[in-house]
mmJSON file of the N, C-alpha and C atoms, coordinates in Angstrom:
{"data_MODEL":{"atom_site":{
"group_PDB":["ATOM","ATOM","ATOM","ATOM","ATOM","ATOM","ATOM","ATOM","ATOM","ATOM","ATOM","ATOM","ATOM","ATOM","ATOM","ATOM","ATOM","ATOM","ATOM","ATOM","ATOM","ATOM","ATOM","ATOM","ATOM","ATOM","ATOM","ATOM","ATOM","ATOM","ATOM","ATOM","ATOM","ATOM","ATOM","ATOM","ATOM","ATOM","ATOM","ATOM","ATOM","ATOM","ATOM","ATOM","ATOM","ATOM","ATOM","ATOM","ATOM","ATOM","ATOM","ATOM","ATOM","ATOM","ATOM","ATOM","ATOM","ATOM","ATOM","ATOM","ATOM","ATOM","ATOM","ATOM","ATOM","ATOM","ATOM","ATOM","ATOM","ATOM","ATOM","ATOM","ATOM","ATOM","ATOM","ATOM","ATOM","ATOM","ATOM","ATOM","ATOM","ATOM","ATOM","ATOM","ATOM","ATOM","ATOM","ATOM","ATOM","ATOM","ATOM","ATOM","ATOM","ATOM","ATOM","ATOM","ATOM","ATOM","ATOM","ATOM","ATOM","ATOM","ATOM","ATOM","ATOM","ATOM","ATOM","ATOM","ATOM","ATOM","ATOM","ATOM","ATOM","ATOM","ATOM","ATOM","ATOM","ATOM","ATOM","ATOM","ATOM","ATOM","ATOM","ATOM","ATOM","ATOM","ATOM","ATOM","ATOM","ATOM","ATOM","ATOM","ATOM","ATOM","ATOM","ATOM","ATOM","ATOM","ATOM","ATOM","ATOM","ATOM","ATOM","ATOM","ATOM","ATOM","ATOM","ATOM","ATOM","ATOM","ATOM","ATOM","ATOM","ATOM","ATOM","ATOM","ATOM","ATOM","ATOM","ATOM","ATOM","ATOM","ATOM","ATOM","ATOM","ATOM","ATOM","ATOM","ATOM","ATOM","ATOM","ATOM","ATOM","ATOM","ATOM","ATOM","ATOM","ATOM","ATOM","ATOM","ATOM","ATOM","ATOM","ATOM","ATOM","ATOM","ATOM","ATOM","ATOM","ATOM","ATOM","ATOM","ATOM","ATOM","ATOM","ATOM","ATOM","ATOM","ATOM","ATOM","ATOM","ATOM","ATOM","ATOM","ATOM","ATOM","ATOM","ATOM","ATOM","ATOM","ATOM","ATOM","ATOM"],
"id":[1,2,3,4,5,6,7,8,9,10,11,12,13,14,15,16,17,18,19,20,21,22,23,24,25,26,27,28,29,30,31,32,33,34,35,36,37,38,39,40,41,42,43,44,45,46,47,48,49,50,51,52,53,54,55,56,57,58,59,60,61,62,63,64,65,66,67,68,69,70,71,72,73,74,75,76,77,78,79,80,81,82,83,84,85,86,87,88,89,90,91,92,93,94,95,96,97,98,99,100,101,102,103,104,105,106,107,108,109,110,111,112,113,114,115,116,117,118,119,120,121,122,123,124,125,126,127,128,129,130,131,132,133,134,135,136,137,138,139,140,141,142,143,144,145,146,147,148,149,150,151,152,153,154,155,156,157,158,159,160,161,162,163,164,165,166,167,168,169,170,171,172,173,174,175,176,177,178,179,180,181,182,183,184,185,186,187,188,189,190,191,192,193,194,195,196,197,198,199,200,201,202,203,204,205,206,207,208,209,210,211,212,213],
"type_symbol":["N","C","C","N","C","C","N","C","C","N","C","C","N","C","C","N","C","C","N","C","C","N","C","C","N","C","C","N","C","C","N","C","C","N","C","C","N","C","C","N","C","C","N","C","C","N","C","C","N","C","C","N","C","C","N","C","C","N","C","C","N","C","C","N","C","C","N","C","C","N","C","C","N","C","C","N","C","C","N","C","C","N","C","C","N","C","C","N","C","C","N","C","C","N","C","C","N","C","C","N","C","C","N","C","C","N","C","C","N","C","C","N","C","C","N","C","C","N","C","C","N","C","C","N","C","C","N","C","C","N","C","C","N","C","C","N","C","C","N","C","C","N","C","C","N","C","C","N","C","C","N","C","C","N","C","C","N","C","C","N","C","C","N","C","C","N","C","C","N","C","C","N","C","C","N","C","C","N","C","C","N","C","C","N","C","C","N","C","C","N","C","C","N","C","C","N","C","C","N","C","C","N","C","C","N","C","C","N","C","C","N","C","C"],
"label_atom_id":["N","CA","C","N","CA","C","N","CA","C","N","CA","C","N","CA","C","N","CA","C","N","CA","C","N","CA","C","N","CA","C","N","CA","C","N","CA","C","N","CA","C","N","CA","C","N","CA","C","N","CA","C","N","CA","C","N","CA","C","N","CA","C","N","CA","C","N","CA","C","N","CA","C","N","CA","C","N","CA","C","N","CA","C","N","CA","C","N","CA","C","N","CA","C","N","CA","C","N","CA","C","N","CA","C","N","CA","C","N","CA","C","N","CA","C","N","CA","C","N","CA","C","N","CA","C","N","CA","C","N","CA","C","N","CA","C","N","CA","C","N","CA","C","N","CA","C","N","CA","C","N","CA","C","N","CA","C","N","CA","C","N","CA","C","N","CA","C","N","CA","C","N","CA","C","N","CA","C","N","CA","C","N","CA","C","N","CA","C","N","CA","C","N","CA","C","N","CA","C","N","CA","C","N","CA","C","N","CA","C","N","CA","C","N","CA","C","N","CA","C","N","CA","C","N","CA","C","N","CA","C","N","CA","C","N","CA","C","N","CA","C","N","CA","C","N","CA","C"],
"label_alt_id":[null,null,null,null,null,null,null,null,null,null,null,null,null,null,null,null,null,null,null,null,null,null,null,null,null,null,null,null,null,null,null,null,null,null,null,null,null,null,null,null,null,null,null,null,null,null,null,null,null,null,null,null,null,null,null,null,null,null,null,null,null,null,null,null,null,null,null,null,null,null,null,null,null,null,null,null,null,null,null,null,null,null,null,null,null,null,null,null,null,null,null,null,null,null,null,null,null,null,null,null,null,null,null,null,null,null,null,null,null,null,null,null,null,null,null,null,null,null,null,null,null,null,null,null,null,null,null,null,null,null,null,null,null,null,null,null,null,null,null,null,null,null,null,null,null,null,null,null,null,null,null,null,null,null,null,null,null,null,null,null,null,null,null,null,null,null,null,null,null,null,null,null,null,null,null,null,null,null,null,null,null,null,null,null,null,null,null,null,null,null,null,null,null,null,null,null,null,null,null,null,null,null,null,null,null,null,null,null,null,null,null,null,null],
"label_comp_id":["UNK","UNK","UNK","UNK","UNK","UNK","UNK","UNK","UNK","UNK","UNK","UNK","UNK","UNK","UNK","UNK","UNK","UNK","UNK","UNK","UNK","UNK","UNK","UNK","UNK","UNK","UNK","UNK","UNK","UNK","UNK","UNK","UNK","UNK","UNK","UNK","UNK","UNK","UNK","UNK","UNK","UNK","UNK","UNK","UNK","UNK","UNK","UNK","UNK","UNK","UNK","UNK","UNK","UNK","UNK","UNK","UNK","UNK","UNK","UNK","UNK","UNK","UNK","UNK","UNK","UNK","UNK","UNK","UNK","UNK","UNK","UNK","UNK","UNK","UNK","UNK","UNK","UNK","UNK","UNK","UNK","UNK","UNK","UNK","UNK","UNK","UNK","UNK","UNK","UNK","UNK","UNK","UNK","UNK","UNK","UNK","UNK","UNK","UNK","UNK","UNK","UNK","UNK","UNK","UNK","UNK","UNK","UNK","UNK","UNK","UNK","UNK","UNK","UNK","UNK","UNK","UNK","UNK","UNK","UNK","UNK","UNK","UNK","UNK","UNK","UNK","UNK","UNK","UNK","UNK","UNK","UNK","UNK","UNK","UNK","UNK","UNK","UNK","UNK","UNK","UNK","UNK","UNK","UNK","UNK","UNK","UNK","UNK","UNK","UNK","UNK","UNK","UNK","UNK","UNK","UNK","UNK","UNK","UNK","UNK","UNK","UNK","UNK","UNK","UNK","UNK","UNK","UNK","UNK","UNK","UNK","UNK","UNK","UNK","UNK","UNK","UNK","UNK","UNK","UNK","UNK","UNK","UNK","UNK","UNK","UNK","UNK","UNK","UNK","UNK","UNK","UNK","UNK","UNK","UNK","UNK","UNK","UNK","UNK","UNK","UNK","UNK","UNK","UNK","UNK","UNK","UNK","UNK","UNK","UNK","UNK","UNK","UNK"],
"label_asym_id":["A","A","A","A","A","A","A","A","A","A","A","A","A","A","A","A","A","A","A","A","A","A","A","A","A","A","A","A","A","A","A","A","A","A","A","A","A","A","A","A","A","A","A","A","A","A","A","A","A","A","A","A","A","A","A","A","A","A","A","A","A","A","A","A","A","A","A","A","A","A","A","A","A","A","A","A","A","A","A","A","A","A","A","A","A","A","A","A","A","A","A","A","A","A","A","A","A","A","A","A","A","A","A","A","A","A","A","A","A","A","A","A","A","A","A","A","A","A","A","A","A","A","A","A","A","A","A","A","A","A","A","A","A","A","A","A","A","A","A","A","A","A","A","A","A","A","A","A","A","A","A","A","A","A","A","A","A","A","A","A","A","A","A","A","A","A","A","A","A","A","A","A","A","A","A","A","A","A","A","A","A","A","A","A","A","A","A","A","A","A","A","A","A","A","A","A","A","A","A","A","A","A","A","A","A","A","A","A","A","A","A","A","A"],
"label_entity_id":["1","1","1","1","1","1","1","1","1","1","1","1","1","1","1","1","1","1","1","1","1","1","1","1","1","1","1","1","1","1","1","1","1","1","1","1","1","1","1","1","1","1","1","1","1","1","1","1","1","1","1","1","1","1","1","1","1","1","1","1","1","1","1","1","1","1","1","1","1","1","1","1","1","1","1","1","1","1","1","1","1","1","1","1","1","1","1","1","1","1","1","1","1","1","1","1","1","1","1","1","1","1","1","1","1","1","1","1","1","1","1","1","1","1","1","1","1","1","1","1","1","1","1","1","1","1","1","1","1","1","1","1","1","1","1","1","1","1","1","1","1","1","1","1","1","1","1","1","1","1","1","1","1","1","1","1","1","1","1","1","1","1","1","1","1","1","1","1","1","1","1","1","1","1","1","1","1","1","1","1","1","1","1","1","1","1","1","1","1","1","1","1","1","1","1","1","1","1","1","1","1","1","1","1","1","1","1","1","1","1","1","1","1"],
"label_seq_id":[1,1,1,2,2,2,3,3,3,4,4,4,5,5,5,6,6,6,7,7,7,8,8,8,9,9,9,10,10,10,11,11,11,12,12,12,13,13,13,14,14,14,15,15,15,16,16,16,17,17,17,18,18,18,19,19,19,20,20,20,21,21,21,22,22,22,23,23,23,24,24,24,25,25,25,26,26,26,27,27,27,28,28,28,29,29,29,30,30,30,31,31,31,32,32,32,33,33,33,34,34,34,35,35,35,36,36,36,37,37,37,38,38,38,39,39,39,40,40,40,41,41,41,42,42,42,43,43,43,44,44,44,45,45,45,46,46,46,47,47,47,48,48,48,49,49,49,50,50,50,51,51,51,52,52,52,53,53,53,54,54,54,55,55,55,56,56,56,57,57,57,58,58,58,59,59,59,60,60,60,61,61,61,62,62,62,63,63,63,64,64,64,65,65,65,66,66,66,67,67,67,68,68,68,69,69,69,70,70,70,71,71,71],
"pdbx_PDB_ins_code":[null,null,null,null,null,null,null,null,null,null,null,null,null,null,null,null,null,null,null,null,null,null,null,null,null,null,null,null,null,null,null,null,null,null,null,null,null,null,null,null,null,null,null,null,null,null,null,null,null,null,null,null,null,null,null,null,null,null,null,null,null,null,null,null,null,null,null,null,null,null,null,null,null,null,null,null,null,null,null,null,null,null,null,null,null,null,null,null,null,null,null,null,null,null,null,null,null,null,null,null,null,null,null,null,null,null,null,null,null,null,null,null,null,null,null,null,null,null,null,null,null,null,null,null,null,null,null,null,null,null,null,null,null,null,null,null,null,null,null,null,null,null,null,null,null,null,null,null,null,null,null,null,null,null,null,null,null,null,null,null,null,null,null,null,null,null,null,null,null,null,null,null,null,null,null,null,null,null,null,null,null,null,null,null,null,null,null,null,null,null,null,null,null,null,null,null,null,null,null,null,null,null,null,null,null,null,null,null,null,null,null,null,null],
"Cartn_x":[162.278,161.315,161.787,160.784,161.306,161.375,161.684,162.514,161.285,160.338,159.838,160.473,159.926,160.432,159.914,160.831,161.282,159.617,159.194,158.604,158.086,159.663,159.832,159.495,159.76,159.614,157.902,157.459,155.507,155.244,155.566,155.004,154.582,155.736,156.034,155.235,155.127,154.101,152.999,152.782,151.198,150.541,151.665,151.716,151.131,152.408,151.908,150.588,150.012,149.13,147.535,148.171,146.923,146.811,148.337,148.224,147.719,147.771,147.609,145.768,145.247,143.865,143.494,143.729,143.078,142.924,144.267,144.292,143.593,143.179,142.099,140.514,140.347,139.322,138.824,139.716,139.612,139.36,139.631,140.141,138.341,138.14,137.066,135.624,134.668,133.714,132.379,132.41,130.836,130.211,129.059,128.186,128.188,129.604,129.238,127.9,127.485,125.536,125.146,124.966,124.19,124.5,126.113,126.421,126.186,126.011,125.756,124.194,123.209,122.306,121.776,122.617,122.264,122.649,123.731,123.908,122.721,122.042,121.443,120.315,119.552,118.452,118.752,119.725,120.226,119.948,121.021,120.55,119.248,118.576,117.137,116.031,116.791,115.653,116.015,117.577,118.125,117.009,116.932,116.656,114.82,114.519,112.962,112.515,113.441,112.797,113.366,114.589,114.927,113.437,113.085,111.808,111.036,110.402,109.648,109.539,110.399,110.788,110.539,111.221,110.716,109.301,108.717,107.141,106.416,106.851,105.852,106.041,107.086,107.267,106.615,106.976,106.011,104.919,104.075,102.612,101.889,102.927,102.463,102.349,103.207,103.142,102.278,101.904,100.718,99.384,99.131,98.003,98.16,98.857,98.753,98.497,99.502,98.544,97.348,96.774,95.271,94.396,94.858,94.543,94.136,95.329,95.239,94.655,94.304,93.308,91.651,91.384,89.918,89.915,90.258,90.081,88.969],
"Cartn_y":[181.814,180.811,180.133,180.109,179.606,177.678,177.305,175.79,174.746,173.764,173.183,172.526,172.796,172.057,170.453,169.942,168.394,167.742,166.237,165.867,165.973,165.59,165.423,166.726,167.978,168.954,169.488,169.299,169.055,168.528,167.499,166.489,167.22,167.946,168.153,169.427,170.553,171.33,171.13,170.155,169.468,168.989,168.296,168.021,169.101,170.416,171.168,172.026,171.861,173.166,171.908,170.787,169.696,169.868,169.65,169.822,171.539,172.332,173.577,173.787,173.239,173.368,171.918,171.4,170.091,171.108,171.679,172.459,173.558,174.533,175.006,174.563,173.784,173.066,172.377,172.084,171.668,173.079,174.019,175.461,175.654,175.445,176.058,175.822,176.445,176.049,176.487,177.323,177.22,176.256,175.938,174.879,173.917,173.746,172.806,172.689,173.746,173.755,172.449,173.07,171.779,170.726,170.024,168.903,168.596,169.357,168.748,168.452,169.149,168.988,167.741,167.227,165.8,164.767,165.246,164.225,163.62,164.844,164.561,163.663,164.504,164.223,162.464,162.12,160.673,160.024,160.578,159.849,159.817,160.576,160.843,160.01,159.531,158.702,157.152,156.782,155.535,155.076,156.25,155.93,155.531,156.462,156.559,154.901,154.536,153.138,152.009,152.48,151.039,151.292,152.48,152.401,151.584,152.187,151.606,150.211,149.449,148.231,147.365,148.085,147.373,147.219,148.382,148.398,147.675,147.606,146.577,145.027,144.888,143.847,143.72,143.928,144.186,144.366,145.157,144.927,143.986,143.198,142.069,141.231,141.078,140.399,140.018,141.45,141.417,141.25,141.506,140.95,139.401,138.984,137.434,137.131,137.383,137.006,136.867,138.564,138.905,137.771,137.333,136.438,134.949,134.729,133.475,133.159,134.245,134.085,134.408,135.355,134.89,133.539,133.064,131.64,130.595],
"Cartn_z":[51.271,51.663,52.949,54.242,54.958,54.965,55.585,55.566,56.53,55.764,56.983,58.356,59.839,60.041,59.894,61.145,60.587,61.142,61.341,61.404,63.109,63.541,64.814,65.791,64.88,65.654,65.295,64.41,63.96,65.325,65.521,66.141,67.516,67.85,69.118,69.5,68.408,68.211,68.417,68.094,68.128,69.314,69.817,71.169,72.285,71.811,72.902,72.583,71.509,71.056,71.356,71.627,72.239,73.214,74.374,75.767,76.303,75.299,75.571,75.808,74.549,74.298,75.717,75.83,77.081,78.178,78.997,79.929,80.181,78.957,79.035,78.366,78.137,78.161,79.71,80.483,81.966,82.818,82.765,83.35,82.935,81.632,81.429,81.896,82.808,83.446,82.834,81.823,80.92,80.842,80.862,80.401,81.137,82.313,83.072,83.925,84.293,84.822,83.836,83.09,81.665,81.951,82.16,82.273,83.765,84.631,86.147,86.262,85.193,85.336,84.336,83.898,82.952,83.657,84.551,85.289,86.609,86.984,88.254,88.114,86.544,85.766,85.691,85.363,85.03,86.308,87.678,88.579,89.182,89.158,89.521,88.601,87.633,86.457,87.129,87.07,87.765,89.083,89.874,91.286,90.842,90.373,89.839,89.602,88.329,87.876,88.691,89.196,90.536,91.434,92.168,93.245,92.543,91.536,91.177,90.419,89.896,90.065,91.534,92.441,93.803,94.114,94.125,94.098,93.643,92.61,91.35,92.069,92.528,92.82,94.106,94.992,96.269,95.984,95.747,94.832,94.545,93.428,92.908,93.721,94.906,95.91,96.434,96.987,98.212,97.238,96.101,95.657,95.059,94.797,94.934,95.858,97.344,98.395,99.011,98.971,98.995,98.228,96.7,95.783,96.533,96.446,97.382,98.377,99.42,100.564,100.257,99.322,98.571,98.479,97.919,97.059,98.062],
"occupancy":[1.0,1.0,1.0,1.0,1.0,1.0,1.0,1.0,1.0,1.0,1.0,1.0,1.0,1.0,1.0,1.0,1.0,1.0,1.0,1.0,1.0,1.0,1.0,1.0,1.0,1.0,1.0,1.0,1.0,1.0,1.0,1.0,1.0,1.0,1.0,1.0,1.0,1.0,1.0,1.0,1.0,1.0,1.0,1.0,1.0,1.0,1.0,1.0,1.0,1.0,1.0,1.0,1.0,1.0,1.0,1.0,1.0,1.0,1.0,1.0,1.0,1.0,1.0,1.0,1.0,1.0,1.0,1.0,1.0,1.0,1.0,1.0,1.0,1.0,1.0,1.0,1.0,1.0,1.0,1.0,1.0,1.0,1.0,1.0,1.0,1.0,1.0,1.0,1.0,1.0,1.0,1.0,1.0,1.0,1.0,1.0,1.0,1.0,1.0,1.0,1.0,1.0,1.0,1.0,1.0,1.0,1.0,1.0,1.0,1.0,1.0,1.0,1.0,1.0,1.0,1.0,1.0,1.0,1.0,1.0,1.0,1.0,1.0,1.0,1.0,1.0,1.0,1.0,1.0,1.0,1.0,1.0,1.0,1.0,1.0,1.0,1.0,1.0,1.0,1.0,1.0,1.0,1.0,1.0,1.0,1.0,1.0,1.0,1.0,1.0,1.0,1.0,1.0,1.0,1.0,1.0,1.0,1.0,1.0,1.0,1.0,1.0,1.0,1.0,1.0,1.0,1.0,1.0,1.0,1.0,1.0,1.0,1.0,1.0,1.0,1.0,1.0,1.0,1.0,1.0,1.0,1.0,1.0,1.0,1.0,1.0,1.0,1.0,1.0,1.0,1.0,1.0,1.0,1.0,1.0,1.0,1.0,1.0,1.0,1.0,1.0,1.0,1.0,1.0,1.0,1.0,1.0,1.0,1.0,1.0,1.0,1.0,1.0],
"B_iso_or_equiv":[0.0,0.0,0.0,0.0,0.0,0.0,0.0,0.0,0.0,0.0,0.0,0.0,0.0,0.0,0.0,0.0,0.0,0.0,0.0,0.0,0.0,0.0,0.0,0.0,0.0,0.0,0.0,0.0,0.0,0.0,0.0,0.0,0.0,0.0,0.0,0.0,0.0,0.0,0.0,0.0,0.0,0.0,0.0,0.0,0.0,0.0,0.0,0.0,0.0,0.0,0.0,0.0,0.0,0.0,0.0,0.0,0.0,0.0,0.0,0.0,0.0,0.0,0.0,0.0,0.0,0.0,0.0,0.0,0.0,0.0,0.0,0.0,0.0,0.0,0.0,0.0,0.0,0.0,0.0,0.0,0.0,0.0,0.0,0.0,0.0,0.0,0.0,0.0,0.0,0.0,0.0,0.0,0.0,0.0,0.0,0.0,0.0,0.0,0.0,0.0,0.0,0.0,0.0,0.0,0.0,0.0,0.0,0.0,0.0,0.0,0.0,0.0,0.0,0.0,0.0,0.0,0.0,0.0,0.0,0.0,0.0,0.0,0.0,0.0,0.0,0.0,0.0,0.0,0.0,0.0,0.0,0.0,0.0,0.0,0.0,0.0,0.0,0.0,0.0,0.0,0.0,0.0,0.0,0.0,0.0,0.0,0.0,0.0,0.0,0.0,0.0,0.0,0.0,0.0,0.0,0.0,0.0,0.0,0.0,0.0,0.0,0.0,0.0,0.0,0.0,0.0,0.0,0.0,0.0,0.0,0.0,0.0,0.0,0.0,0.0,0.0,0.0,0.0,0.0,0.0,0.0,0.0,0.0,0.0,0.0,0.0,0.0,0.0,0.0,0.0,0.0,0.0,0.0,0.0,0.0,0.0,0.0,0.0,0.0,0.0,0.0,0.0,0.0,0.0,0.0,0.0,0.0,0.0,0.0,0.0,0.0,0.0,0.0],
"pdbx_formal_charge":[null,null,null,null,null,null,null,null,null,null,null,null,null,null,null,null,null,null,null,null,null,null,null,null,null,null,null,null,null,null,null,null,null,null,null,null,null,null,null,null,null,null,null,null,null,null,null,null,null,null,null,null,null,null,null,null,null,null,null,null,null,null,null,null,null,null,null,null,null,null,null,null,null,null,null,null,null,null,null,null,null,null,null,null,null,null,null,null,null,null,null,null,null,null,null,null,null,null,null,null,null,null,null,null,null,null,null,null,null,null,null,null,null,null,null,null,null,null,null,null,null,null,null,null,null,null,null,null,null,null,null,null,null,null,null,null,null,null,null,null,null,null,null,null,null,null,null,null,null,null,null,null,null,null,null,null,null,null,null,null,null,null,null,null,null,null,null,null,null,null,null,null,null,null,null,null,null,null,null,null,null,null,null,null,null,null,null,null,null,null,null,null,null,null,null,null,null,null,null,null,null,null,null,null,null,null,null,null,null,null,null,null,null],
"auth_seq_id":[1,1,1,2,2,2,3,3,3,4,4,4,5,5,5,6,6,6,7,7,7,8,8,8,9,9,9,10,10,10,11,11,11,12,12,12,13,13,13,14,14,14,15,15,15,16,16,16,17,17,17,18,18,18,19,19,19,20,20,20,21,21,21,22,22,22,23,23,23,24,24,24,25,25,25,26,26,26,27,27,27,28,28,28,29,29,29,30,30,30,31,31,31,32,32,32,33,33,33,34,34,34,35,35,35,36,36,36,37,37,37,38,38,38,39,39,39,40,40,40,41,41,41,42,42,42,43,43,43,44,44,44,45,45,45,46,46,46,47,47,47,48,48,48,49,49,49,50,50,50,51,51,51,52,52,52,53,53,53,54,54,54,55,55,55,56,56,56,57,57,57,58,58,58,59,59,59,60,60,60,61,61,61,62,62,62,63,63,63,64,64,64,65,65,65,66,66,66,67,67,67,68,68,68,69,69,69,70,70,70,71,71,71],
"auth_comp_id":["UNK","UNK","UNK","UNK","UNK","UNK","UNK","UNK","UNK","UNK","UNK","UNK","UNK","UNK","UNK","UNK","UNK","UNK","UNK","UNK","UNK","UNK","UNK","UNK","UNK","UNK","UNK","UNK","UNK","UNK","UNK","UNK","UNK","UNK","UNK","UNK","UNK","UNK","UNK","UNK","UNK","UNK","UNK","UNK","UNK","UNK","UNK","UNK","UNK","UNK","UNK","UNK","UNK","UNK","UNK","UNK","UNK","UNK","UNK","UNK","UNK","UNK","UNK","UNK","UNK","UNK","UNK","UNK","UNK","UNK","UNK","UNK","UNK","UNK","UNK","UNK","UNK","UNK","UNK","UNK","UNK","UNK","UNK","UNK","UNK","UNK","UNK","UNK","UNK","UNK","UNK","UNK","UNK","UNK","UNK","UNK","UNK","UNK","UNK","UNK","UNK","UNK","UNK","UNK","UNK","UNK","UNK","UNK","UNK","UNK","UNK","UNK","UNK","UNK","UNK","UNK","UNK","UNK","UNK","UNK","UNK","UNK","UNK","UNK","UNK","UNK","UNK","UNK","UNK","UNK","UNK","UNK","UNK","UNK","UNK","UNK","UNK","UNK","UNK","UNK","UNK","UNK","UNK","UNK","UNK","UNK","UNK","UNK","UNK","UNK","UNK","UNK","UNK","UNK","UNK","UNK","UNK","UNK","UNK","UNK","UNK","UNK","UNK","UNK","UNK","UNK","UNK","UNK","UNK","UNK","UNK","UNK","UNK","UNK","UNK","UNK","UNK","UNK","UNK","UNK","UNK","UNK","UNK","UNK","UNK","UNK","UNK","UNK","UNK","UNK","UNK","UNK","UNK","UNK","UNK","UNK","UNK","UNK","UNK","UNK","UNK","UNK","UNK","UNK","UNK","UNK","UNK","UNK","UNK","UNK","UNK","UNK","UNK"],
"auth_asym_id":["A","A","A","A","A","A","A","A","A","A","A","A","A","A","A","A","A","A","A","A","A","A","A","A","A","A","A","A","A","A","A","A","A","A","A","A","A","A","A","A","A","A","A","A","A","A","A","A","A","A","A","A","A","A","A","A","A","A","A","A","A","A","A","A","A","A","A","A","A","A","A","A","A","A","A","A","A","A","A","A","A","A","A","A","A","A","A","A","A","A","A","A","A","A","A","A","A","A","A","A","A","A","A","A","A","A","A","A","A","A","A","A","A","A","A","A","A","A","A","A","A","A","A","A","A","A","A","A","A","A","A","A","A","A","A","A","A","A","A","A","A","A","A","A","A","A","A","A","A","A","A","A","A","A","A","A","A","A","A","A","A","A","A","A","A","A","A","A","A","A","A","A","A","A","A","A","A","A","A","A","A","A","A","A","A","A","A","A","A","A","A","A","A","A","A","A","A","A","A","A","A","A","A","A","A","A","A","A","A","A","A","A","A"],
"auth_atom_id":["N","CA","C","N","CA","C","N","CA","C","N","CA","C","N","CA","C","N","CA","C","N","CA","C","N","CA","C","N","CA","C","N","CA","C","N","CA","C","N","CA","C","N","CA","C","N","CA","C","N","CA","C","N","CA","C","N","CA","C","N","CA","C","N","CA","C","N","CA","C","N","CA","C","N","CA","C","N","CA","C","N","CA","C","N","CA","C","N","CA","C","N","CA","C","N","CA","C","N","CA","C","N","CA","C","N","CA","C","N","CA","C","N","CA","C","N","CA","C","N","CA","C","N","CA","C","N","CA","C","N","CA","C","N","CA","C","N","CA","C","N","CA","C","N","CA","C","N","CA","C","N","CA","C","N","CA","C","N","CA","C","N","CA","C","N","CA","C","N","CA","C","N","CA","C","N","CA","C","N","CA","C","N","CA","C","N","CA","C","N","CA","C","N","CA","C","N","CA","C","N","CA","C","N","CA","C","N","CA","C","N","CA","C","N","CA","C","N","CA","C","N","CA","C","N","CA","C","N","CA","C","N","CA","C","N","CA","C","N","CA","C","N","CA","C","N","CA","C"],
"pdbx_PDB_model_num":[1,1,1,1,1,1,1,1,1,1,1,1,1,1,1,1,1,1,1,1,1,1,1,1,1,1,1,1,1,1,1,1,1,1,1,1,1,1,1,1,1,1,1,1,1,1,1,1,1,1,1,1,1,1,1,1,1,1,1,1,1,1,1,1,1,1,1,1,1,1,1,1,1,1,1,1,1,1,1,1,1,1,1,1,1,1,1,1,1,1,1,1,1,1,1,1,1,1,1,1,1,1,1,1,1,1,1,1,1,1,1,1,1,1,1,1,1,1,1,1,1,1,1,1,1,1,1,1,1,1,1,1,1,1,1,1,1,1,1,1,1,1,1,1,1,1,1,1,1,1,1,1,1,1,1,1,1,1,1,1,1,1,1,1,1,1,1,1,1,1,1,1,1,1,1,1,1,1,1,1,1,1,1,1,1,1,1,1,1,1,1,1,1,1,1,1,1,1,1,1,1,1,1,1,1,1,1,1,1,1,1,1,1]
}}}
């Protein structure tokens, strides 16, 4: 029967079979399309409702004004 090792040396195993899987998890470039394309989608929604936030506001503007000069 072989002999566990110690805690200290688990540990250290673990360590490297973590740092092992991170490094290729970074190395690895599948699916990043997907994630570059959630990202853009994101900024492209950001930019979307800031414009249009401004607009609305400007808008509202100029027809209060318009408003105000009927009167």
């Amino acid at each position: 029967m072989r002999a566990k090792p110690s805690k200290a040396k688990r540990a250290s195993i673990f360590a490297k079979g973590q740092e092992l899987m991170i490094k290729e998890f970074l190395r690895d470039e599948t699916g990043l399309e997907l994630s570059e394309y959630a990202v853009a989608a994101a900024l492209i929604a950001l930019a979307v409702v800031g414009v249009f936030t401004t607009l609305g506001t400007n808008i509202s503007g100029v027809i209060s004004n318009l408003a105000s000069q009927i009167k």
